[in-house]
C-alpha positions as CSV (number, residue, x, y, z in Angstrom):
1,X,0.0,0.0,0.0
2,X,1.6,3.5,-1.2
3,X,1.2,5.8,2.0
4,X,0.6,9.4,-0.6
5,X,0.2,13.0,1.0
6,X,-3.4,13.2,1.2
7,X,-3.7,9.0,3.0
8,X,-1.3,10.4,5.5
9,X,-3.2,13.4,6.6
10,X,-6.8,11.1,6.3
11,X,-5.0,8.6,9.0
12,X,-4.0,11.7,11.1
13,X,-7.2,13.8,10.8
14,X,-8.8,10.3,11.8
15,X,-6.9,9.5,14.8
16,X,-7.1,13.3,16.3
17,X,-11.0,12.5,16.4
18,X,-10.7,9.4,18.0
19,X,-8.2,11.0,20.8
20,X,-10.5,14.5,20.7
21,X,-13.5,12.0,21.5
22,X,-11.8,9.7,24.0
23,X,-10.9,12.7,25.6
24,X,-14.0,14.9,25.4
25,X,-16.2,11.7,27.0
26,X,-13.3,11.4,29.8
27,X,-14.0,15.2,30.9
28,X,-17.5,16.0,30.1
29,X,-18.1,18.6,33.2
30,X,-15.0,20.7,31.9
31,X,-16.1,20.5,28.0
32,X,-19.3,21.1,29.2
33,X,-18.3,24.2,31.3
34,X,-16.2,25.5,28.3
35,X,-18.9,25.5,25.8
36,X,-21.6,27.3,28.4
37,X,-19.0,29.9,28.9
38,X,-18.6,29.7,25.0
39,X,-22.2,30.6,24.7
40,X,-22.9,32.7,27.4
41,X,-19.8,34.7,25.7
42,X,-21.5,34.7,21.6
43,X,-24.8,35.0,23.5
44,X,-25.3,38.6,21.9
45,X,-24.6,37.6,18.6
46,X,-26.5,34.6,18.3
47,X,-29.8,36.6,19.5
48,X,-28.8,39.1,17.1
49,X,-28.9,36.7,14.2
50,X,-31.9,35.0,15.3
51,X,-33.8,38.4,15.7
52,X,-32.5,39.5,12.2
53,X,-33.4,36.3,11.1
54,X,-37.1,36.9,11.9
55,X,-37.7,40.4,11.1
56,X,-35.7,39.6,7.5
57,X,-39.1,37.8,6.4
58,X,-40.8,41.1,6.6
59,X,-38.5,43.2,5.4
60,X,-37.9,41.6,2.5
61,X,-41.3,41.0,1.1
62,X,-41.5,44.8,1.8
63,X,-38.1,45.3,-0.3
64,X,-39.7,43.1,-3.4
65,X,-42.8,45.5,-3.2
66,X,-40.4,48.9,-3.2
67,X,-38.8,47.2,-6.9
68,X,-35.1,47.0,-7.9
69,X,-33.9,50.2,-8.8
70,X,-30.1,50.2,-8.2
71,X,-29.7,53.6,-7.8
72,X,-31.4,54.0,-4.9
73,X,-30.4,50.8,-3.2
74,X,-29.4,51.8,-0.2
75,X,-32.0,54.0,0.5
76,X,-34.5,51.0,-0.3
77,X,-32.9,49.1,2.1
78,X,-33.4,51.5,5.0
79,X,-37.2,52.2,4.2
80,X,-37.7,48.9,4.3
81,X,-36.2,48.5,8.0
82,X,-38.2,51.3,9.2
83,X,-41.2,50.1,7.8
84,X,-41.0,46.2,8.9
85,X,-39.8,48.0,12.6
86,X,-42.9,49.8,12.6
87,X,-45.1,47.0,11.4
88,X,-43.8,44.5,13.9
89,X,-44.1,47.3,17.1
90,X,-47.1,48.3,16.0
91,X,-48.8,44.4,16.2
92,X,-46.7,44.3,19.5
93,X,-48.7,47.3,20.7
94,X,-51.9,46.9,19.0
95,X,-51.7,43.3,21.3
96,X,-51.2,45.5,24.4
97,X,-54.0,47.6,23.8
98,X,-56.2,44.3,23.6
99,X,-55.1,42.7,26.5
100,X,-54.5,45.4,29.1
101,X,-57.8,46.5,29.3
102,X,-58.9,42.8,29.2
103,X,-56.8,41.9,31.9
104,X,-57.8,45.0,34.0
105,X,-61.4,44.0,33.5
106,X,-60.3,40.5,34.4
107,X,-58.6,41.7,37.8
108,X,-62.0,44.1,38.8
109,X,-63.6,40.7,38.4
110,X,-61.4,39.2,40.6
111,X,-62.2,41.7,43.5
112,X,-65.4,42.1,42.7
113,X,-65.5,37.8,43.0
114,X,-63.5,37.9,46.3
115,X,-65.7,40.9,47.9
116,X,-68.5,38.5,47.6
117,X,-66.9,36.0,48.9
118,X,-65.8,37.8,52.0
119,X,-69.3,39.0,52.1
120,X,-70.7,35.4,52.2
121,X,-67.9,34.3,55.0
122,X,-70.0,35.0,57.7
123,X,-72.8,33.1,56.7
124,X,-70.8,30.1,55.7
125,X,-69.3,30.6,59.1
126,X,-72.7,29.8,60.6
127,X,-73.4,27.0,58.4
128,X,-70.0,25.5,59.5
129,X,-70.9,26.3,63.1
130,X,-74.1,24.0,62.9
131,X,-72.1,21.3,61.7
132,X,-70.0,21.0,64.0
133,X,-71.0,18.2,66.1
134,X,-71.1,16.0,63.0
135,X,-67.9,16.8,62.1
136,X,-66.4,16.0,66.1
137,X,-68.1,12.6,66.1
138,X,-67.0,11.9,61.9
139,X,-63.3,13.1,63.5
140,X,-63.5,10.8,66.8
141,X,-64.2,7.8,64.6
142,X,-60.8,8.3,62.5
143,X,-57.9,7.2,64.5
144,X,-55.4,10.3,64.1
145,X,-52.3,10.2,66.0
146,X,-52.1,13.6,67.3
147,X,-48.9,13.6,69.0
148,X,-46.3,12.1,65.8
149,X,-48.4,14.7,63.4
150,X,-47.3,18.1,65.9
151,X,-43.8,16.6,66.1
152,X,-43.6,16.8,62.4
153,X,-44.7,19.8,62.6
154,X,-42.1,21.4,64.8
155,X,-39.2,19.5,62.8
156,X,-40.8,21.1,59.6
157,X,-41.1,24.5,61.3
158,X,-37.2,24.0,62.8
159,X,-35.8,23.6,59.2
160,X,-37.7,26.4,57.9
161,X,-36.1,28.6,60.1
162,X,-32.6,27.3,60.0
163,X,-32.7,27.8,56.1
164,X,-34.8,31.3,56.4
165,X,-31.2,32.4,58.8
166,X,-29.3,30.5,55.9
167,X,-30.8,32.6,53.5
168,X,-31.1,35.8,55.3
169,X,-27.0,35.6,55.6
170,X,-26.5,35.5,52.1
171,X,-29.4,37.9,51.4
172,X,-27.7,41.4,50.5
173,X,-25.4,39.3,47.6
174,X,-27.9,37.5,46.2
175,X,-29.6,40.9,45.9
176,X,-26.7,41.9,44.0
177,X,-26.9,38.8,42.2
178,X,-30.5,39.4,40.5
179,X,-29.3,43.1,39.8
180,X,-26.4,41.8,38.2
181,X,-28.1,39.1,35.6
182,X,-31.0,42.1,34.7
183,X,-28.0,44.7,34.3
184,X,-26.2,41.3,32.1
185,X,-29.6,40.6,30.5
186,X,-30.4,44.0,29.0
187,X,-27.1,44.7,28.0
188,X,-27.3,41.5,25.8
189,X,-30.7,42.4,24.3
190,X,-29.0,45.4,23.3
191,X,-25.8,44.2,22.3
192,X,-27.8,41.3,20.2
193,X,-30.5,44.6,18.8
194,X,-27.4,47.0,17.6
195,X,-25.8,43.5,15.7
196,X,-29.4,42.7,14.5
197,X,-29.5,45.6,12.7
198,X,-26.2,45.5,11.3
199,X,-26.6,42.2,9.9
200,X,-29.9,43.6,8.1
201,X,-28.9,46.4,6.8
202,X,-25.2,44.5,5.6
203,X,-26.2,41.2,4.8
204,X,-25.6,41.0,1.1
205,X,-22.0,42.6,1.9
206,X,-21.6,40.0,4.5
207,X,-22.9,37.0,1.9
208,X,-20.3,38.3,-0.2
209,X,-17.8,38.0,2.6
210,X,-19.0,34.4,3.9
211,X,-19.0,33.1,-0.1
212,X,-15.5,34.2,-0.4
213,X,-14.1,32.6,2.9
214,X,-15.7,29.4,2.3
215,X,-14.1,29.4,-1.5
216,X,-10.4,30.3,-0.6
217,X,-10.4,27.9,2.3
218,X,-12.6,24.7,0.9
219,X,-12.7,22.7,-2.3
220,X,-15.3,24.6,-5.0
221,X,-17.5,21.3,-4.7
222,X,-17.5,21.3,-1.0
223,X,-18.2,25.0,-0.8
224,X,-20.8,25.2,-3.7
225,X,-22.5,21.7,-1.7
226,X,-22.6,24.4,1.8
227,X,-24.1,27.4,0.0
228,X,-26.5,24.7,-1.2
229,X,-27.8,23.5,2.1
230,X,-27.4,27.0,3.7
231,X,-29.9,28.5,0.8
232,X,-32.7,25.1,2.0
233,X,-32.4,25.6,5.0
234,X,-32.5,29.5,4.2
235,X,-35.8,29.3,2.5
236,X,-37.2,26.0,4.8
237,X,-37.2,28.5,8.2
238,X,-38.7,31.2,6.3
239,X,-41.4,29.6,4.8
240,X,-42.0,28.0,8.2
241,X,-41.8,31.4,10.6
242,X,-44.4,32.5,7.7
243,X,-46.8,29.4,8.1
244,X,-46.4,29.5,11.4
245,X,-47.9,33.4,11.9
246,X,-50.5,32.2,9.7
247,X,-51.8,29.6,11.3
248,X,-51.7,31.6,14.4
249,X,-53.8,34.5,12.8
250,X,-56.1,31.8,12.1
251,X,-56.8,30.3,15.1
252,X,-56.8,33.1,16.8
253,X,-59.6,34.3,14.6
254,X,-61.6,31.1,15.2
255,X,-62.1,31.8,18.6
256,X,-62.9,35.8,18.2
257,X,-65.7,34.8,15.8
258,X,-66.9,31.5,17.5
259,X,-67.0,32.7,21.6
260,X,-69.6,35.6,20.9
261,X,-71.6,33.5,19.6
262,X,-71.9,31.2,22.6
263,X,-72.1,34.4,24.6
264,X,-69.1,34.3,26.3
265,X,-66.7,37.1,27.8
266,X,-63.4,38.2,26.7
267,X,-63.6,36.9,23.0
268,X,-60.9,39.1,22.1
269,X,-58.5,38.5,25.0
270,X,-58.4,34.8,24.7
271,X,-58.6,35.8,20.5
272,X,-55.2,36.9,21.2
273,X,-53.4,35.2,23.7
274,X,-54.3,32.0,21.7
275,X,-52.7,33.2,19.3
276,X,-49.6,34.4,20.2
277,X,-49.4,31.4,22.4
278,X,-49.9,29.4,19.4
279,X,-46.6,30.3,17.6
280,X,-45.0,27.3,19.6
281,X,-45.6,24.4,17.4
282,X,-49.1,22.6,18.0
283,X,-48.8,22.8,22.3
284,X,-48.9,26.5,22.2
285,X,-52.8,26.4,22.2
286,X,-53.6,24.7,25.0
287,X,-51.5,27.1,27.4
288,X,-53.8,30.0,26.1
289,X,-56.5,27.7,26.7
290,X,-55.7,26.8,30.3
291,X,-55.7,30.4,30.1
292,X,-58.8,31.8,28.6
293,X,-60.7,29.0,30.5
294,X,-59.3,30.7,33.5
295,X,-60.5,33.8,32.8
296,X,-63.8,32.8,31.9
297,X,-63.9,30.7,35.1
298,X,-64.0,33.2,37.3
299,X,-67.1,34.7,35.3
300,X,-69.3,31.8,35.1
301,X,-67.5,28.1,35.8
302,X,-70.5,26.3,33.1
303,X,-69.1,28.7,30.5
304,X,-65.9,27.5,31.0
305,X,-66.4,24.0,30.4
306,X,-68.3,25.0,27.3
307,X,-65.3,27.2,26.3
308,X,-62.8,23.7,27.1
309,X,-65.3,22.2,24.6
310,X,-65.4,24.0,21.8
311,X,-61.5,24.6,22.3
312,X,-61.4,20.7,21.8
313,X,-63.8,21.2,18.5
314,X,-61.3,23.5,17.2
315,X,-58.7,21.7,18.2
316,X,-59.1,19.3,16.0
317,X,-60.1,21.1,13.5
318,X,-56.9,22.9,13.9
319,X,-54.2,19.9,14.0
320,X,-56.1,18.1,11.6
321,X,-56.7,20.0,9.0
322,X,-55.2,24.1,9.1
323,X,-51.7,23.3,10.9
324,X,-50.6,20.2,9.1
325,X,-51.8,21.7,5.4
326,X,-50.4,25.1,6.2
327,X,-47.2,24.3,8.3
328,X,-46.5,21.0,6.5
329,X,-47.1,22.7,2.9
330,X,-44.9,26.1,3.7
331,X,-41.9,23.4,4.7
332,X,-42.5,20.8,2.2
333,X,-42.8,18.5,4.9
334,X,-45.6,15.7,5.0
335,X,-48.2,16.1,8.0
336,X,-46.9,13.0,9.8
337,X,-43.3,13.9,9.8
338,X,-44.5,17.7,11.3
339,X,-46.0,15.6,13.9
340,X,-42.9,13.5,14.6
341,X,-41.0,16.6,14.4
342,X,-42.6,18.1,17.3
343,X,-42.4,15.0,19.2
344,X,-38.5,14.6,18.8
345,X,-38.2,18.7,19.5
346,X,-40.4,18.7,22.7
347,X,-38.7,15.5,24.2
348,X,-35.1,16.7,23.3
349,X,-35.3,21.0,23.8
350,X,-38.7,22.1,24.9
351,X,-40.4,24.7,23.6
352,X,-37.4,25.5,21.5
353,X,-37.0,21.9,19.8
354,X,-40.4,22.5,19.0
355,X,-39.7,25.5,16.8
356,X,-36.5,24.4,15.7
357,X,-37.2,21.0,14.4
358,X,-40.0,21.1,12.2
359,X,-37.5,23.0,9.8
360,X,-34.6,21.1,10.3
361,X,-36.6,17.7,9.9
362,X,-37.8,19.1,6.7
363,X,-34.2,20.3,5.6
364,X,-33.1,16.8,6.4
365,X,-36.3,15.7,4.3
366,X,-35.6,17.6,1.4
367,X,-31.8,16.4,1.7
368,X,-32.3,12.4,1.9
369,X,-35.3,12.7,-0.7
370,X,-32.0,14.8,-3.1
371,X,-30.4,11.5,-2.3
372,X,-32.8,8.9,-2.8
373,X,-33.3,10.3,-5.8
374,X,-29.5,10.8,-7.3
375,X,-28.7,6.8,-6.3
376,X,-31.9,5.5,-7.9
377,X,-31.3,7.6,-11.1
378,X,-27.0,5.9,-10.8
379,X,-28.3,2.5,-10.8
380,X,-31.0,3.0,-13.9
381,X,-33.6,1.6,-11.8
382,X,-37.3,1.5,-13.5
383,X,-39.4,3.3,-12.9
384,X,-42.2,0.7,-12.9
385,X,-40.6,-1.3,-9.7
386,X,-41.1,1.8,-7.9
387,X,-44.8,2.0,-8.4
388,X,-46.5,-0.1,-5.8
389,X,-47.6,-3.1,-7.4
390,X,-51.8,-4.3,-7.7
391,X,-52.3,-6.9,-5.5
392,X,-52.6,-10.2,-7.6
393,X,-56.5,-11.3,-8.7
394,X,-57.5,-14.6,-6.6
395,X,-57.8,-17.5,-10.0
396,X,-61.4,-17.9,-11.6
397,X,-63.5,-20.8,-10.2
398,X,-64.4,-23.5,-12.7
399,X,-68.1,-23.4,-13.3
400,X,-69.9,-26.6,-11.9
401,X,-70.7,-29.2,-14.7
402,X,-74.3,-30.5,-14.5
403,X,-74.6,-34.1,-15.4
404,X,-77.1,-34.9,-18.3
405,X,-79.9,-36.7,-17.3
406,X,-80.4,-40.3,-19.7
407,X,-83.2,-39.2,-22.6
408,X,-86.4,-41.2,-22.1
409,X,-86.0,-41.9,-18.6
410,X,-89.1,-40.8,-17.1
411,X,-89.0,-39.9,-12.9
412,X,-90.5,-42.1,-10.5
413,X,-93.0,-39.3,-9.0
414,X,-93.3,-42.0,-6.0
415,X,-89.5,-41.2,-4.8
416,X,-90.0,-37.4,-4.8
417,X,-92.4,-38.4,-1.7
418,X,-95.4,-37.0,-4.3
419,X,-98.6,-39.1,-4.5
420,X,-99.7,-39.9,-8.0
421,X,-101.9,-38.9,-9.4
């Protein structure tokens, strides 16, 4: 075997991986407190690029509306961020408008609800009082052991207050603590903001940057095989951010035209909250329906079991029918996969998995179907042995042969069981 340049450096390359691996799995805490200080130091950045990310589906459906004059590029590009700014805080404050007032209303409720029930306290009081001697002869019959339950008691009550002192020492920097990770948090919403808007208002100059990079240091096929994937999976997350704020205008809109119509309170509150709950990925709904029936509860409890109802109803009208077609079509991924998508995401990130996955399941999709498709058309396979094949059709029965009956024979009317005549 002839040991050329490029087999010397594949061995080598090879056996760093191994030794990278063995020693990565023999010091997981210290890789995995490098990579969390990693992130928490990029932190900015990557919420920059996700937030550019998101409000570059806007702004550029705006840009394709403004044309393509060169000449005034540049100012085209601005516009077109100050427009899709003001779009997106304007739907962020229209929302506020909608739900403040409904929650106010929802908190005067409240009080109004607890005023009665403070009002009614006496009188339940008395009813209570009247009962009383049932309730000592139902308590004598139970055999309660007084004196182990108020020892527990005290040894519950005793660690409370050692870890209440244990606390209260450390009080003052844990203070400091919680003023430190706000002062850390806004700083990095702002940092992540000022890079957001860099990246949008650069990003062809920094595609040209990134294309020229990946062609001085990789191979033209490996780099033109990258700029392939990155444009999929470009265009997969864009189409689904866009399906996804359609199907929660949608459902959203269900509920603000079906609950007045049963006669139930805050239509447009739970309208809302539904739907901006329902961004996550098929879940999302029933938190703003724990929510609206909540709400409603506190109005009349038999409205809210007919508003977990027809949440239900729409429900599965909703999974069935609007999400998979409108989701599943935007990504090119089939309804069943969008389903297993979510599965996989919830179990393995949350509520992010659950945004993240359905795309990258359907760049993975579109990438293995590429595939399939480029080995079948190497081997020259048929295209008829693809096709699913009819099943086969069960052999003909032979018709039964009647036996011809001797000419001139006459019958015996006597062995039918007939008289004669």
């Amino acid at each position: 075997m002839e040991f050329h340049k490029k087999n010397v450096w594949t061995v080598a390359g090879a056996a760093f991986a191994v030794l990278a691996g063995y020693w990565g799995l023999q010091n997981l805490t210290l890789l995995g407190g490098a990579l969390g200080a990693m992130v928490s130091l990029i932190a900015p950045f990557l919420l920059g690029c996700a937030v550019a990310f998101i409000l570059n589906v806007p702004m550029r459906a705006v840009e394709r509306r403004m044309g393509n004059d060169k000449r005034t590029a540049k100012l085209r590009r601005l516009v077109a961020f100050l427009l899709t700014l003001a779009l997106v805080s304007g739907v962020l404050a229209l929302a506020s408008l909608v739900i403040v007032p409904s929650l106010g209303d929802a908190v005067s409720s409240v009080s109004q609800q607890a005023q009665t029930f403070f009002t009614r306290l006496p009188e339940m009081l008395s009813t209570l009082e009247t009962r009383l001697p049932e309730l000592e002869t139902a308590l004598q019959t139970l055999d309660i052991q007084w004196t182990t339950l108020s020892a527990k008691a005290l040894e519950l009550l005793r660690d409370l207050g050692e870890q209440l002192v244990n606390t209260g020492v450390g009080g003052v920097l844990g203070g400091m603590s919680f003023v430190g990770s706000v002062v850390s948090g806004v700083s990095t919403f702002f940092i992540g903001l000022v890079f957001a808007v860099y990246l949008l208002l650069q990003k062809e100059k920094l595609g040209h940057q990134i294309r020229q990079i990946l062609y001085a240091l990789l191979p033209e096929r490996a780099a033109d095989r990258i700029l392939s994937v990155a444009d999929l999976a470009n265009r997969t997350f864009s189409n689904f951010l866009s399906g996804q704020c359609l199907e929660a205008v949608i459902l959203g809109s269900l509920f603000i035209v079906t609950m007045p119509i049963f006669k139930m309170p805050y239509a447009v509150l739970v309208g809302v909250t539904v739907s901006l709950t329902a961004l996550i990925p098929i879940v999302g709904a029933f938190i703003g329906c724990a929510v609206g029936a909540l709400l409603i509860l506190l109005v009349n409890p038999v409205q809210a079991l007919l508003f977990i109802v027809l949440f239900l109803v729409i429900q599965q009208i909703e999974g069935n029918l609007i999400y998979p077609h409108v989701v599943g079509s935007s990504v090119g991924l089939p309804s069943i996969w969008v389903l297993v998508a979510v599965i996989l995401g919830g179990k393995l990130m949350g509520i992010l998995g659950m945004l993240v996955f359905i795309p990258l399941c359907s760049v993975l999709y579109a990438l293995f179907r590429q595939f399939v498709k480029d080995q079948l058309a190497e081997r020259k396979i048929s295209p008829s042995k693809l096709r699913p094949q009819a099943p086969l059709a069960p052999p003909p029965v032979p018709p039964v042969k009647k036996r011809p009956s001797k000419p001139g024979k006459l019958k015996n009317p006597q062995s039918d069981g007939q008289k004669p005549l």
